[in-house]
Each structure stands twice: as C-alpha cells, then as structure tokens.
ROLUM-60890 format. One record per residue (C-alpha): residue number from 1; residue in one letter; x, y, z. Coordinates in pm, 1 decimal, decimal comma. Layout:
! ROLUM-60890
<seq: NUM | type: a | u: X | v: Y | w: Z>
...
This chain:
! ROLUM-60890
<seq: 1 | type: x | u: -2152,0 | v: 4034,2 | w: -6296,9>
<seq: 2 | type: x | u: -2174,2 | v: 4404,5 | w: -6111,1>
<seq: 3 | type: x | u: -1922,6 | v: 4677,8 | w: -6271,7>
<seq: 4 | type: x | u: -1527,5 | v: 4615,7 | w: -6122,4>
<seq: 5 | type: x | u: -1653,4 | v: 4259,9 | w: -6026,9>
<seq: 6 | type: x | u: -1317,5 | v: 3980,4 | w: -6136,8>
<seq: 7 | type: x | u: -1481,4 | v: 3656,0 | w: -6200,4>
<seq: 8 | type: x | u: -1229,3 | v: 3401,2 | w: -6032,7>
<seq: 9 | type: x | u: -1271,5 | v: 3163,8 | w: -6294,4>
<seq: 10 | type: x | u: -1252,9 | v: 3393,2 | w: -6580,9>
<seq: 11 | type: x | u: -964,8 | v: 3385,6 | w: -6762,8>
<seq: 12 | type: x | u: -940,5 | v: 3658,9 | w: -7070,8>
<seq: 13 | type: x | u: -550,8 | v: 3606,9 | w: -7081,4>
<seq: 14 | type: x | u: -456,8 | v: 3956,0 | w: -6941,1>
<seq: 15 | type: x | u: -216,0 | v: 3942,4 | w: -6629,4>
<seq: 16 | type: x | u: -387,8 | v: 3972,5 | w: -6270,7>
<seq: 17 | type: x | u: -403,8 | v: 4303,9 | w: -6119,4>
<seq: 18 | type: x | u: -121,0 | v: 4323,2 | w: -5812,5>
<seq: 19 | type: x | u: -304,2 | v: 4424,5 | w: -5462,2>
<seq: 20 | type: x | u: -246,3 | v: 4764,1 | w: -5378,2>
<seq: 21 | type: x | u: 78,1 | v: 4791,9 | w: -5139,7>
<seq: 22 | type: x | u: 36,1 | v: 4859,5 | w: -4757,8>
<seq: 23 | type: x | u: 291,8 | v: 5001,2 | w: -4552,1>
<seq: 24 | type: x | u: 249,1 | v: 4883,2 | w: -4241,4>
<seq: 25 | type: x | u: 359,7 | v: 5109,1 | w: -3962,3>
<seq: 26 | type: x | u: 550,8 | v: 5036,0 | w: -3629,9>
<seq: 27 | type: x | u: 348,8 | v: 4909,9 | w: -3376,8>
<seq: 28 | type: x | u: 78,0 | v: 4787,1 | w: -3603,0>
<seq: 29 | type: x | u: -25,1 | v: 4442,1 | w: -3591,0>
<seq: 30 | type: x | u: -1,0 | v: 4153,7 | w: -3838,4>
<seq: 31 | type: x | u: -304,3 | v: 4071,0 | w: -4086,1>
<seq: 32 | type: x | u: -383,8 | v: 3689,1 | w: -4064,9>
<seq: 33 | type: x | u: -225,9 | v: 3713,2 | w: -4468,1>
<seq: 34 | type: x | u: 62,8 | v: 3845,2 | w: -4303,5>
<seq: 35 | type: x | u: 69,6 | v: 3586,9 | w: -4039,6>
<seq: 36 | type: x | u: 75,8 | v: 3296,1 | w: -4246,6>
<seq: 37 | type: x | u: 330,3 | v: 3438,5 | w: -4492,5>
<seq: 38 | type: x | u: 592,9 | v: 3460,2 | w: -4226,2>
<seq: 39 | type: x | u: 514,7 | v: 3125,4 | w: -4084,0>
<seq: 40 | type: x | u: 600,5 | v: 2978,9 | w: -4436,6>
<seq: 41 | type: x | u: 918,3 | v: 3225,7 | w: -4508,7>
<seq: 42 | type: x | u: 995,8 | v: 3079,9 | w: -4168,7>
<seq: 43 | type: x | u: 993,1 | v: 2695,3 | w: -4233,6>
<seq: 44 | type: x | u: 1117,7 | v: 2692,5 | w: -4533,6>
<seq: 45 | type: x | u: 1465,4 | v: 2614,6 | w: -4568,2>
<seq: 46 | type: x | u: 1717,5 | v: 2902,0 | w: -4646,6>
<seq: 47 | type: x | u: 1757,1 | v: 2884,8 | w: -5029,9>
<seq: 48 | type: x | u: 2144,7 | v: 2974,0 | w: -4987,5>
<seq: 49 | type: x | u: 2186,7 | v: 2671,7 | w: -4744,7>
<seq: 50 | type: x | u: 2322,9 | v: 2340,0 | w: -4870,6>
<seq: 51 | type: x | u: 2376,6 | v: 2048,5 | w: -4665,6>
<seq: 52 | type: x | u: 2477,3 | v: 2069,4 | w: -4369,6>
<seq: 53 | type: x | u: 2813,4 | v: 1874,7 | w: -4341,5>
<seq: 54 | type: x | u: 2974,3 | v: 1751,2 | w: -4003,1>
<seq: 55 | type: x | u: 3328,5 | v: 1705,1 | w: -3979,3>
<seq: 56 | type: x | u: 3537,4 | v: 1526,8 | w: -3730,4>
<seq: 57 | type: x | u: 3632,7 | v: 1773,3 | w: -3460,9>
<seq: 58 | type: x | u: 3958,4 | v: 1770,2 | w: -3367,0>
C-alpha cells in the first residue's frame, strides 16, 4: 500500500475520514453524487408525513 492509500477493507477501528466539503456555487452544475442524492431525498417519503387520511367532504 502507497503512503495516504485507505485500504477499503481495512478496518483498524478508527472512524472514517469525512470528504472535504464543497460549496457549490450558483450556476454550477450537479456531480453525478449529487444527482443521485437528490433523486433519493426526492422519493423518499417526508419523514414528518403520516398517513394520509381522507375524510368525507361535506
């Protein structure tokens, strides 16, 4: 394994290292990570929303 290589498999019991934060600026577009994160956020169901209940109108 080079130097700063992180063997996948490895696990030494220390916590992962968080990627480094991107601010991403108006105008610029989505990465694919992005992308797929907001298609999930977007089909998953609003954790605040219960059941929808119909009553009888009128």
């Amino acid at each position: 394994m080079m130097h700063g290589e992180l063997a996948a498999a490895e696990d030494d019991g220390l916590p992962r290292r968080l990627k480094p934060v991107h601010i991403r600026r108006p105008g610029e577009p989505l990465t694919a990570e992005e992308i797929d994160l907001r298609e999930r956020l977007q089909t998953q169901p609003h954790p605040n929303a219960g059941p929808r209940i119909r009553g009888s109108s009128g």
